[in-house]
VEXVO-817145 format. One record per residue: x, y, z of N, C-alpha, C in turn. Coordinates in pm, whole numbers, plus 50000, padded with zeros to 5 digits. Atoms other than C-alpha are relative to their C-alpha. Layout:
XYZXYZXYZ;...
This chain:
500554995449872667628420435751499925015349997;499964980849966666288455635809500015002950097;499614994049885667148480136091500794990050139;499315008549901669588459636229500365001950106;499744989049873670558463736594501124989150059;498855004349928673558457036807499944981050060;499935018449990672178418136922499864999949854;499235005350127672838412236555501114995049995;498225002249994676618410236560500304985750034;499535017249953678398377036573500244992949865;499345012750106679518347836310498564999249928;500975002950082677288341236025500874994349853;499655006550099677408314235786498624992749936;500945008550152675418294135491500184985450007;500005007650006674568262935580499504989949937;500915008250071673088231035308500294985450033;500875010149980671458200235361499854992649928;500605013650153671088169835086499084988350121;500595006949887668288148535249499334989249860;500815008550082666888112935073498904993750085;501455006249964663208098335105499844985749957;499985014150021662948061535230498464994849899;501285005250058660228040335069498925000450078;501035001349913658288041635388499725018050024;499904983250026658298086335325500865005650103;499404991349914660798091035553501105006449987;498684995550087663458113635486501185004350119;499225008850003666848108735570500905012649987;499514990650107670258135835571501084993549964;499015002250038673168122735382501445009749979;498584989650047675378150635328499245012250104;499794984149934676138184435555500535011049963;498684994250050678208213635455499875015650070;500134990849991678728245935575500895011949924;499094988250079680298278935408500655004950072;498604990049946683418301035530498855012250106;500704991149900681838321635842500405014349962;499674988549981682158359035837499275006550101;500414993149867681738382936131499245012849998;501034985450061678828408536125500315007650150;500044992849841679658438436386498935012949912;501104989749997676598462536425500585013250127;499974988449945677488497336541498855011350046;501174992849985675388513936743499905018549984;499894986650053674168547236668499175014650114;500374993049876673238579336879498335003149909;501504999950008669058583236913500065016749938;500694981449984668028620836772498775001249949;501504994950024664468631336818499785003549897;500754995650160662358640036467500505018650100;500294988850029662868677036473498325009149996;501724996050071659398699936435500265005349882;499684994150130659508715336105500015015050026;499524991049958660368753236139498515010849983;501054990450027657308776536117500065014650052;499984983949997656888812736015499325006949993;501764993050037653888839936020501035016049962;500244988350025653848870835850498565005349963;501344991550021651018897935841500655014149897;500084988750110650338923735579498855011650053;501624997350001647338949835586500035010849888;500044989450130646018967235280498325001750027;498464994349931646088994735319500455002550112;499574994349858648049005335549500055013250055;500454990549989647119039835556498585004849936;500905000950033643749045435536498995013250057;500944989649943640679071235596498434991750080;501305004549923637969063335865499004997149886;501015005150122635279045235692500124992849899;499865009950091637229025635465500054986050028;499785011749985638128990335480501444995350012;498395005349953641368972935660499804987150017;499535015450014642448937235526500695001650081;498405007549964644888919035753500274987950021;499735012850051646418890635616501144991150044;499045010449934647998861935858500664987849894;499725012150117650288838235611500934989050075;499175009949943651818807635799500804991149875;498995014850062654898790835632501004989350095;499605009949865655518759335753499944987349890;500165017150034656238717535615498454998150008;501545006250015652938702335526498935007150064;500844986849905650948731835647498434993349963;501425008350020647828710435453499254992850109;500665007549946648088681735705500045006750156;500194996649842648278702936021499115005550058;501484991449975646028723436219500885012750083;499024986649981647128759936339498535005250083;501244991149963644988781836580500505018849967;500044987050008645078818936464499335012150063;500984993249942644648850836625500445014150037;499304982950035645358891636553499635009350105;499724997849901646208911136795500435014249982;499274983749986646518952836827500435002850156;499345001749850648908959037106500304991950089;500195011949930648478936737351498454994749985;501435003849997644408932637299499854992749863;500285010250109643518903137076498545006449923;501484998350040640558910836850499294986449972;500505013050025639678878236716500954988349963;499175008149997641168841436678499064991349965;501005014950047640328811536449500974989150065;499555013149917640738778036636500474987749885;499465007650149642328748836411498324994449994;500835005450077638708735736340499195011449901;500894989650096637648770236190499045007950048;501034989349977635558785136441500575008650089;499524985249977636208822636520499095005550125;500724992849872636068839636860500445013749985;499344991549998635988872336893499535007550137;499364995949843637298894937227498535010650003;501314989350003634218915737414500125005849964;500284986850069635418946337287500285000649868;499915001450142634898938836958498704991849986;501294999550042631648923236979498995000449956;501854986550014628978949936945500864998349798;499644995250135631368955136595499264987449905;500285007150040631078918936498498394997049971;501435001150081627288917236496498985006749955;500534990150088626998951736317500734994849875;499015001250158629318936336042501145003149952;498344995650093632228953136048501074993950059;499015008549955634418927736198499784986849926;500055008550038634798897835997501564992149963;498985009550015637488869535981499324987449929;500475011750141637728836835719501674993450045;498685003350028640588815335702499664997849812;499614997050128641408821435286500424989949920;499085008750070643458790535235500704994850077;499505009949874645608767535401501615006950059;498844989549913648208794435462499845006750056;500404984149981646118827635469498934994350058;501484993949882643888840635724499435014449972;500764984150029642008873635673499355002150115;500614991849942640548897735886499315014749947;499934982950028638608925735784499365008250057;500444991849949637388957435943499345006849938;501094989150084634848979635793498615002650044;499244993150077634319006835810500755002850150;498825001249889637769011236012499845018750035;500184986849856637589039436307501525006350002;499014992549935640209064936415500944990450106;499555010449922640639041236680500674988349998;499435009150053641569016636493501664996949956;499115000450039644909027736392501224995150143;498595007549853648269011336603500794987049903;499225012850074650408981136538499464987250041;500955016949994648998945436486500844995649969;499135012550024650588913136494499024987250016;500595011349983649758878936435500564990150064;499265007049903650188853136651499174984049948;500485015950065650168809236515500284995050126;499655012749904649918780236761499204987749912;499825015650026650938747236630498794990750033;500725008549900648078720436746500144988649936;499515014050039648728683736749498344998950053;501175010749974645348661836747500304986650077;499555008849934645318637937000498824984249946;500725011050063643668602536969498505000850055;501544995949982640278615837136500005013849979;500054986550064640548645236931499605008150024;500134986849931641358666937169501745006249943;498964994850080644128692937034501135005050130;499034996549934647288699937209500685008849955;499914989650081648248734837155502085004650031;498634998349971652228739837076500405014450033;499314985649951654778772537165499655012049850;500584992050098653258799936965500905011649931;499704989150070654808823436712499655009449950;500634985250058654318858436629500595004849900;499344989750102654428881836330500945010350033;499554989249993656348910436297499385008950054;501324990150003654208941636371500025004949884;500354993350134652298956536090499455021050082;500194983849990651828998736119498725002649965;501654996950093648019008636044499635012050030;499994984849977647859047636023498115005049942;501024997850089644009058835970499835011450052;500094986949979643069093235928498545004050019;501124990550017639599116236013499545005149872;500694995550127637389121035741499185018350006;500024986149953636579158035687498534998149987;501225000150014632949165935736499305007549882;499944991450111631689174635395498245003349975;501484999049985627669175635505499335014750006;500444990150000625809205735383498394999149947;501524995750047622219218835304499745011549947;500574992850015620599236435089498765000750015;501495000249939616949244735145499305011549937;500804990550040614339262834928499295009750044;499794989749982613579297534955498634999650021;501355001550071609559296335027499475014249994;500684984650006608559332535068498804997950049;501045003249944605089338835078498894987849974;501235009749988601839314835120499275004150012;501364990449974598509323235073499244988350121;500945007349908596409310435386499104989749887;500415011950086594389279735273500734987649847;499265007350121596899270935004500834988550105;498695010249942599749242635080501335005249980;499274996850000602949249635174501414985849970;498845013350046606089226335003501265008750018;498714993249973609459234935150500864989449966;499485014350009612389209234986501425004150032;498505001749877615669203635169500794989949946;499215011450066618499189834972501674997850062;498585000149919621629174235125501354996249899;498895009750103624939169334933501694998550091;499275005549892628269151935094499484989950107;500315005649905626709123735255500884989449983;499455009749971628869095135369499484991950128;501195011049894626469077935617498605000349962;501104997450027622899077535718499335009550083;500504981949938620389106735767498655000650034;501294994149999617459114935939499385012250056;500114987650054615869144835867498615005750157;501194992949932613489170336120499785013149943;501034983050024611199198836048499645004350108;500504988449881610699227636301499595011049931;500454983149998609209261036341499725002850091;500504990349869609109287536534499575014449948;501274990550021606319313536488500285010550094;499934983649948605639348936636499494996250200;500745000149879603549326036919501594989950102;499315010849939606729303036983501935009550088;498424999449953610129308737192500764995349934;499355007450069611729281337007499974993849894;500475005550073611939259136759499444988350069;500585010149917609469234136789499844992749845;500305007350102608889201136611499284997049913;501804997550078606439198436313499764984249933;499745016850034607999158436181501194997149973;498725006350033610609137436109500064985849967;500265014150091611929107235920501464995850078;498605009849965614409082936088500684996149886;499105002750150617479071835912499254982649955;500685009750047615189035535867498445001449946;501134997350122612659056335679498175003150097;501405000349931609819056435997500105014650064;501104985649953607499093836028499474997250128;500124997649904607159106036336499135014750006;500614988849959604359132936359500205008450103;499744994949899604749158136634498585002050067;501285003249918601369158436892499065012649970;500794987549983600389197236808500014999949829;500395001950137600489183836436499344987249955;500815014350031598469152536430498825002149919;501164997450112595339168336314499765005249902;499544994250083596979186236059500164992749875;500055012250089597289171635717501865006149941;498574996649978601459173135750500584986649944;499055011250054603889147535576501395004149969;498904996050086607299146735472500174990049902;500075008650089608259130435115501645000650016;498565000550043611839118935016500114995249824;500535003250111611469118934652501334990149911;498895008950081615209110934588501164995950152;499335005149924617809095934827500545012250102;499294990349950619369128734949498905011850006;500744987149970616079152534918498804993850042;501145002949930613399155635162499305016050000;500724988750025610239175835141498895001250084;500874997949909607989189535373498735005449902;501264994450041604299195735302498985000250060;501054995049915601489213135497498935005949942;501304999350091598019213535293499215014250156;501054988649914595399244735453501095003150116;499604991949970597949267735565499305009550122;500624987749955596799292535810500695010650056;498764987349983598329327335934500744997350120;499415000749855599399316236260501194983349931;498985006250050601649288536017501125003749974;499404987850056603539320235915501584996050124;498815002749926607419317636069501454997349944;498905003750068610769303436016500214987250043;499865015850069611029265235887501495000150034;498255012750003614229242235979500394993250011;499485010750003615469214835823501334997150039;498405004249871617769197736087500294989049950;499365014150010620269166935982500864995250040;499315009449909621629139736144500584990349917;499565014750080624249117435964501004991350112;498615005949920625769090636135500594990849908;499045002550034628709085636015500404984149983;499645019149953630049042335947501304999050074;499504998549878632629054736200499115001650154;500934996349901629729059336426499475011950077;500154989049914630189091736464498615010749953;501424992350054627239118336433500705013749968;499914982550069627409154636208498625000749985;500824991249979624629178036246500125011649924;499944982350065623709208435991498345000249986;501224990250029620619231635933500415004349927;500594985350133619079253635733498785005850021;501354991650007616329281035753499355005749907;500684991450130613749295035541498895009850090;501794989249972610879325235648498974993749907;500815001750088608039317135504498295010150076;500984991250053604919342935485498704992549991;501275003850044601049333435517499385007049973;500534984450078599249360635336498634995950060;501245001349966595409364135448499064999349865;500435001350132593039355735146498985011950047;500504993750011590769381235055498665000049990;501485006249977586909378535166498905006149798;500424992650093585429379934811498004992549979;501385010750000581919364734917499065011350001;501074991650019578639384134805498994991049983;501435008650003575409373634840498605016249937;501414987950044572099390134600498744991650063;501415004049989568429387334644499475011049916;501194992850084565209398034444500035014150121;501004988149932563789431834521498994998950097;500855001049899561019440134737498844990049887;500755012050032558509409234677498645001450037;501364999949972554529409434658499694990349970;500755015649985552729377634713498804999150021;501624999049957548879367034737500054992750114;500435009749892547529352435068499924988549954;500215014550049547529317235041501004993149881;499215008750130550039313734749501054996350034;498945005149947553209304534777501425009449922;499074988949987556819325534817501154992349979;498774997950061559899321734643501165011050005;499374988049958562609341534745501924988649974;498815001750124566149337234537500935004450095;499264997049972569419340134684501264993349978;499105005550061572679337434500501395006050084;498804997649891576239337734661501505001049850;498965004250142579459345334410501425003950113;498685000149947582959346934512500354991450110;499445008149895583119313634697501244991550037;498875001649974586009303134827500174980850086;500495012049911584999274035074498584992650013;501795006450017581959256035198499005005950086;501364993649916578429271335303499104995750036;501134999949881576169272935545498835010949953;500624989449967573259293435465498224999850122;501145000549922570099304835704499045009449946;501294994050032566569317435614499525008150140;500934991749882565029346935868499575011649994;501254994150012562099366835889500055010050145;500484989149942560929400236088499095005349970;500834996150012557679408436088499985016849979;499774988549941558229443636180501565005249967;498704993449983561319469236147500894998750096;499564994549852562229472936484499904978550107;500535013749956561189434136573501854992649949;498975009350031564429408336592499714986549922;500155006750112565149386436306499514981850073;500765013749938563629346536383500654989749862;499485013150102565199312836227498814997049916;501395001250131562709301635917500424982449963;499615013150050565119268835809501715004149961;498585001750047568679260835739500674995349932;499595014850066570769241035544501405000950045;498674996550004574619235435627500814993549904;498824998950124577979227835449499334981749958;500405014250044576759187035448498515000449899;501454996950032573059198835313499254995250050;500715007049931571669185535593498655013950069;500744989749970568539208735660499215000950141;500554997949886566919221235979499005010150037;501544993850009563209236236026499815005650154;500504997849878562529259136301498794999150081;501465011049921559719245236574499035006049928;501464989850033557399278336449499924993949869;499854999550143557929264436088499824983450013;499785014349995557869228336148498514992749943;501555008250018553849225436074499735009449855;500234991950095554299248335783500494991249828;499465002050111555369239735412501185005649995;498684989650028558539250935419501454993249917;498665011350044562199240135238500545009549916;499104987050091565309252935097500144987349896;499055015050116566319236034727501135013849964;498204997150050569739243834570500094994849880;500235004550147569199242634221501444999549919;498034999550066573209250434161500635000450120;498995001449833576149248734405500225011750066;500134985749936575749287934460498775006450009;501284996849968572459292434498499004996350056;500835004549897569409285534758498745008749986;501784995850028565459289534702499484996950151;501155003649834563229295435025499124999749907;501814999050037559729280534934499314999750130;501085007649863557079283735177498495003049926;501905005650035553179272435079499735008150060;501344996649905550159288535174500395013450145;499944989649941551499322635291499185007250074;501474993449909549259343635559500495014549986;499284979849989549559381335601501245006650107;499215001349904551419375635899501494998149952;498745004550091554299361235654500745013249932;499554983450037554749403135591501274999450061;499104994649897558169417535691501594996849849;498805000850048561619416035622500704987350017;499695014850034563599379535538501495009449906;499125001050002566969375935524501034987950003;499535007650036569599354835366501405002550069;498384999449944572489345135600500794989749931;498985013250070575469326235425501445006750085;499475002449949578269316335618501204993149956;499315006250070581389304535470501614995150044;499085002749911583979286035625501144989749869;498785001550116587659285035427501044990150063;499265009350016590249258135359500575002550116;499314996749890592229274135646499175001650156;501125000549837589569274735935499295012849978;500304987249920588969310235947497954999649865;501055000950064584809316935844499835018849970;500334982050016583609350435661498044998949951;501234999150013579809358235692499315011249929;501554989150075577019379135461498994994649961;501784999549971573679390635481499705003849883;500864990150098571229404335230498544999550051;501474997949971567719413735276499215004949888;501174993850099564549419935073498464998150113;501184995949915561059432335178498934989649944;500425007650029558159409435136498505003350054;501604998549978554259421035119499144987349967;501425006550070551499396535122498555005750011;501154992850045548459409334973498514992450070;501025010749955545029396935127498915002449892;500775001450140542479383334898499085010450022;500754996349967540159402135072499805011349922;500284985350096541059437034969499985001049891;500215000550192541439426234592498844996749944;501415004850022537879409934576499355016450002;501144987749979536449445934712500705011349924;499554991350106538759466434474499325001049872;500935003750164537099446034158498865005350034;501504996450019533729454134316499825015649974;499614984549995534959491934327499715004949858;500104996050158535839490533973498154997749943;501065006250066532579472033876499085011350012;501404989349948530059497734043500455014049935;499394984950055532239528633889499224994849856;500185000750136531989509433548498155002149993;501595004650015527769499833581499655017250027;500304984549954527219538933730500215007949838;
């Protein structure tokens, strides 16, 4: 008999039986016997409840002295009897403010002010193993430093597996000392001196000591400006931001390597002339923001007008033939415009003839419009007036305007002039007869 109990007790003996089977199957006992009795006494015993099994938490954190921005493990270890088949809710705790807590099925809450951290990343918890819990912080704040403890609760599973949460035990406290990182963010920034108007200006801005992320602005402030004013900028996610009084400008900044950024401003002009400054913004994976500059002068020199324009000499033409008149341009710099115009007279104001501009799109003035007239451009510095079927009237002075407008906006204009006789047939017919009657005489 197993777990015997107090109605047990009493006389117990071994009793046998000899039994014979009639012919009709019926059976029959002939003999009885019993054995020597002995007396069974059952002592009863005092009830004591199962015990719980004893459970212990310790926390660690590595390290435990640390610099803003690094990373802080802290590692909950429950020892406890069959820690496999149980379930435990975990949950770490600086001061009195909980940060986060895994529930025995594994899913992790964490406290509002901790949050915003958790779904930038730097709050993360795991349970490790069926002892260890982890927590880690990164990158861990100033703020961060104090004493943490961990805190276990027991949970029994009930039969509609709902959990019944037992008397909870805490760690020790752990010490977590973190220190201020020194700000080690500097700039240097190339020296540009001068710029010649129409050229491009490349200013490059290199940062060293970065421990976050950076985005970079360009200013200037000119002779016309009070302040600095904005010219672009690159967010720390890499998106250019033109400034509104540089849109039509052909302005960019490059980042050629992780830490250097370069400004560049194609057709310069003198009113670009000033002092450049690259401004930076790192924020810190403490969150915090550092700010440095740097200045450069930079110089727009004025280019030097080296534009000349020739023409033929004084020009004689027959009535009726047709006029060619040459005009070459050297020292060009940009693109031209030139205009054809005529003055009968000294003292008489000059009159449009035809045009051509920087596209070579040409334009015939109304008086000229029924005439033969046209400029060609036999090279990229040079322009032919033809006009047909000249009259005497076509006498005077003609003049070659070229107009020349440079990479930088600014335009520089020259003239030339030549004189231009047309001969009438008339008087050359009665010259030959002159000669003829001298010769026959």
């Amino acid at each position: 008999m197993a777990e015997v109990e107090p109605s047990d007790q009493g006389r117990i003996y071994c009793q046998a039986q000899e039994w014979i089977q009639d012919p009709d199957g019926s059976w029959y006992i002939i003999i009885q016997k019993n054995a020597e009795e002995m007396t069974l006494t059952v002592k009863a015993t005092e009830v004591v409840e199962p015990s719980s099994p004893s459970l212990a938490v310790e926390i660690s954190a590595q390290p435990a002295a640390l610099q803003e921005g690094q990373e802080l493990m802290l590692s909950c270890n429950i020892n406890t009897q069959d820690v496999e088949k149980r379930f435990f809710s975990v949950a770490w705790l600086k001061g009195s403010v909980e940060l986060a807590r895994i529930g025995p099925t594994g899913v992790l809450t964490v406290a509002p002010e901790y949050s915003v951290r958790q779904k930038n990343g730097e709050l993360r918890a795991a349970r490790s193993g069926n002892r260890d819990y982890r927590l880690i912080l990164k990158p861990v704040r100033t703020e961060d430093q104090g004493e943490y403890i961990c805190t276990v609760w027991p949970q029994e599973r009930g039969q509609d597996d709902t959990f019944i949460e037992g008397e909870p035990k805490d760690s020790s406290p752990q010490r977590v000392s973190v220190s201020a990182t020194e700000n080690r963010l500097s700039i240097k920034m190339q020296q540009a001196g001068n710029v010649t108007e129409g050229g491009g200006l490349h200013l490059s801005c290199k940062v060293d000591g970065v421990q976050g992320q950076l985005s970079v602005t360009w200013q200037l402030k000119s002779a016309r400006m009070a302040s600095f004013t904005e010219i672009i900028s690159i967010s720390q996610e890499g998106v250019t931001e033109i400034a509104e009084e540089f849109m039509s400008r052909k302005v960019r900044v490059m980042r050629p390597a992780t830490h250097n950024f370069t400004l560049e401003l194609d057709e310069v002009t003198l009113s670009d002339s000033g002092v450049y400054r690259c401004a930076v913004s790192e924020r810190k994976p403490n969150s915090k923001t550092h700010n440095q500059a740097q200045t450069t002068t930079v110089t727009v020199t004025s280019i030097e007008n080296r534009l000349t324009v020739k023409m033929q000499q004084a020009v004689n033409v027959t009535e009726g033939g047709g006029l060619h008149l040459f005009c070459k341009v050297d020292g060009v710099q940009g693109q031209l415009s030139v205009t054809w115009q005529h003055k009968s007279t000294p003292t008489a104001p000059f009159t449009e003839i035809i045009s051509i501009n920087e596209e070579g799109v040409t334009e015939i003035a109304e008086e000229f419009m029924s005439r033969k007239v046209r400029v060609m451009r036999p090279s990229t510095d040079n322009f032919t007036l033809a006009l047909d079927e000249v009259t005497l009237s076509d006498s005077g002075v003609y003049r070659c305007a070229v107009s020349e407008r440079k990479p930088n906006g600014n335009t520089h204009n020259q003239t030339q002039t030549t004189t231009v006789t047309v001969i009438s047939i008339g008087k050359m017919c009665l010259c030959v007869c002159v000669v003829q009657t001298i010769q026959d005489i």
